[in-house]
N, C-alpha and C positions, 0 to 999 in steps of 0.2 A: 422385508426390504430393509436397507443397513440406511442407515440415519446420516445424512451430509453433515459436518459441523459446518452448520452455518453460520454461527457465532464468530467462527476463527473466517470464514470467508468476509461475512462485515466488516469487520477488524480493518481486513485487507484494503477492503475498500473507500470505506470512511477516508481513513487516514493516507490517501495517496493525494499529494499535492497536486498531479497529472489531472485528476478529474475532477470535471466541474460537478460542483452541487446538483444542477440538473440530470446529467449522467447517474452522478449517483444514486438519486432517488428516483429514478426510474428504473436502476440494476436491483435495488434493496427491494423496489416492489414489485421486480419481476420474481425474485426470490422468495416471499413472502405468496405470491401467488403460486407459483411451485409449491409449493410446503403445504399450502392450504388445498391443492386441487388433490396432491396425495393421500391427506390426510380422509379428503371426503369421500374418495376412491375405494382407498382403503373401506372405507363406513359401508358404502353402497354395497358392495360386495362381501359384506358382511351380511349384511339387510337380506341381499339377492341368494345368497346360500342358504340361510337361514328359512328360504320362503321356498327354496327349493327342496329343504330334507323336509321340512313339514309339508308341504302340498301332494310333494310328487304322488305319493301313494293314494291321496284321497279324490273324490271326485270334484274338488273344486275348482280346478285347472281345468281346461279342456289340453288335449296334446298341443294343437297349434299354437295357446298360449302357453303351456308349458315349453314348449319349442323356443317360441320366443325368448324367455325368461331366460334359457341358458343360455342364446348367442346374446341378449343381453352381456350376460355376465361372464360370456368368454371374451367379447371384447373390451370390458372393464379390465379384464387383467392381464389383456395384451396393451391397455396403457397402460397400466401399475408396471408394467414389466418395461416397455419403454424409458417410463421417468424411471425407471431405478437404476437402467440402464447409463440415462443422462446423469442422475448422481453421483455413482460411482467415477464418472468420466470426469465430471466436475473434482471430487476427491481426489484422483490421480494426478489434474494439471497442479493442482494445489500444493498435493505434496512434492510434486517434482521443483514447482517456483522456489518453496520454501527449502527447499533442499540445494536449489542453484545459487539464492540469497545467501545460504552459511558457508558455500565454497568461495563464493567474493568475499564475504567477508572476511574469510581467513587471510584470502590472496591480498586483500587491501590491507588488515594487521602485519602481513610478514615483508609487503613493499615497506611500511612505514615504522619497523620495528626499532629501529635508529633512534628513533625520535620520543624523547624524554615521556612517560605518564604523563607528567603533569602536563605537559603542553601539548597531548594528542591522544584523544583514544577514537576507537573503532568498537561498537559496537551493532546489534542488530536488536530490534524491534519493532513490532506490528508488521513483519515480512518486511521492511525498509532496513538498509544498512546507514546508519551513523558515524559519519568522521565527523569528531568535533575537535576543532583547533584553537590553541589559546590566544588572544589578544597576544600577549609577547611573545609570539612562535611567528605571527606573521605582522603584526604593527608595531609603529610607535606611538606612544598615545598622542590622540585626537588626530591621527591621519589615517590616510585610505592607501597609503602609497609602503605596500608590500616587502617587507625585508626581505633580505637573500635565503636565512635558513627557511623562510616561508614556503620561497619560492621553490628553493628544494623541495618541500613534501609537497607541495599541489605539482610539482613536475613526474615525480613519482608515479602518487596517485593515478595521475594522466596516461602514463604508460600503463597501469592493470586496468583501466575504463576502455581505454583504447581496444582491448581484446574481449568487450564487452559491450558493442555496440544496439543491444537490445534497453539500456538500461538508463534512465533519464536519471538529469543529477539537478536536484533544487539547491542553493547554496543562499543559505539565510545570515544576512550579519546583526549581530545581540551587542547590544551592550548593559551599562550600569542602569541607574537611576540619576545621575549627578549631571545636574544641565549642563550643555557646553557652552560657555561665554566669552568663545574668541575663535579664530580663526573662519576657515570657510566654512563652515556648514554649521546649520542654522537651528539644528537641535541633532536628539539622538537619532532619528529616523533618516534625516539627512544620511550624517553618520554613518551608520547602519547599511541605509541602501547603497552608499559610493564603495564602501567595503565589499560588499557581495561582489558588485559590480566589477572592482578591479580584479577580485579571486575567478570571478566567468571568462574576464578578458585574458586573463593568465592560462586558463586551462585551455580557451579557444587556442590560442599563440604556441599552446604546446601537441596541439592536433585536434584537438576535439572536435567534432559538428559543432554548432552553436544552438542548434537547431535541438538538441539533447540537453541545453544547460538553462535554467534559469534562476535569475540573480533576485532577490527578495530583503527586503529591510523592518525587523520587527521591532528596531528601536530596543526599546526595555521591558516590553511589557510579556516577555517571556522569560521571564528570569529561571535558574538552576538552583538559586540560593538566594539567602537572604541579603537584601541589598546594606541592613544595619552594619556589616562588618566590614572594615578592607577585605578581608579571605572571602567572603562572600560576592562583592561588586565584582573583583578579580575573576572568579569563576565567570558572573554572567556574560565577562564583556569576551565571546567567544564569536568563532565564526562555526556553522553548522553544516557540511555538505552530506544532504541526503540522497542515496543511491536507493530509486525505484524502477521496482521489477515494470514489464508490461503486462499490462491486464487485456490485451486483447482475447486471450488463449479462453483465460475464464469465464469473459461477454460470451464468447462464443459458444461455448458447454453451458451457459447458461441459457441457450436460445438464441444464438444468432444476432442480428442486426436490430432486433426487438428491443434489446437492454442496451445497447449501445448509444442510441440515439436521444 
């Protein structure tokens, strides 16, 4: 029987902002219990064959119990043969998600390829795609209120999400370490979350569901770099919009409505 990575399936799902900790830990231990009933499947049917080249021949068996022994163990491997069935099915949607995450990806690098390194890259990881935008691509400092070159690339972006209505978008605003001691908002988190907030209100205004988008504020406490440098506070104070796949596909190959709940 061929081996699920399960490791790369965790991965997936850990780190999907869409699902609650609950979800998750009852999808990890529905997977965990998959693995474990294979595994002991597998054993038994080790056990059951094993009892069968040495008994068969001897008188220690009667037929009826020998009878037994074998529909035993022909329907031990008509489940072994099911779950491998369901793993395999599991590895397909997987590889196909991860396969449709690096065609967006690309599609969202080549909408936004205009747009300077330093102040935009697109990347993928953990099956989630990554647009990260710089403070001076779409603010001024210490405001939430969106410059035009900004508005351009989140208009963009919105046109290749748009032909991609499976795909939920978390948009998280980062900044420094350096308190704010004026203006409206009342620390970094402030900050932070009116940032996300106005990038959700922009994409909604350029078509989006809204019902696909949510706006998130980490303040500082995610930094990219060290906060000791100007080049480094510069880096943190980004905005993050993360493009996640749907996991319903996966719940499902993983057993249905069991792991979902």
């Amino acid at each position: 029987m061929r081996t699920i990575p399960l490791l790369l399936l965790a991965v997936v799902l850990v780190t999907t902002g869409c699902v609650s900790k609950k979800k998750f830990k009852r999808a990890t231990a529905h997977v965990e219990k998959l693995r474990a009933d294979s595994l002991a499947y597998e054993e038994r049917g080790r056990v059951l064959q094993a009892e069968l080249f040495g008994l068969e021949g001897t008188a220690k068996l009667t037929a009826e119990e020998l009878a037994e022994r074998k529909r035993e163990l022909k329907a031990k491997d008509a489940e072994l043969q099911e779950k491998a069935m369901r793993m395999d099915e599991l590895d397909r949607r997987l590889k196909a998600q991860t396969a449709a995450m690096t065609n967006l990806r690309q599609k969202v690098a080549d909408a936004l390829v205009n747009f300077k390194a330093e102040d935009l890259t697109v990347t993928m990881k953990d099956g989630k795609v990554y647009v990260s935008l710089s403070e001076k691509l779409l603010f001024p400092s210490g405001s939430a209120a969106v410059e035009p070159k900004g508005k351009e690339a989140l208009g963009q972006l919105a046109t290749v999400m748009t032909g991609s209505p499976d795909i939920s978008m978390m948009v998280e605003g980062h900044t420094d370490n350096v308190p704010i001691n004026k203006g409206r908002f009342s620390d970094n988190w402030d900050l932070s979350t009116a940032r996300a907030t106005s990038i959700v209100r922009i994409l909604q205004g350029a078509g989006l569901d809204p019902q696909r988008v949510t706006a998130a504020g980490r303040g500082e406490f995610v930094p990219v770099a060290d906060n000791a440098s100007p080049e480094g506070r510069q880096r943190n104070r980004r905005t993050e919009i993360i493009l996640i796949p749907k996991l319903d596909e996966l719940y499902d190959a993983l057993g249905g409505t069991g792991a979902k709940q």
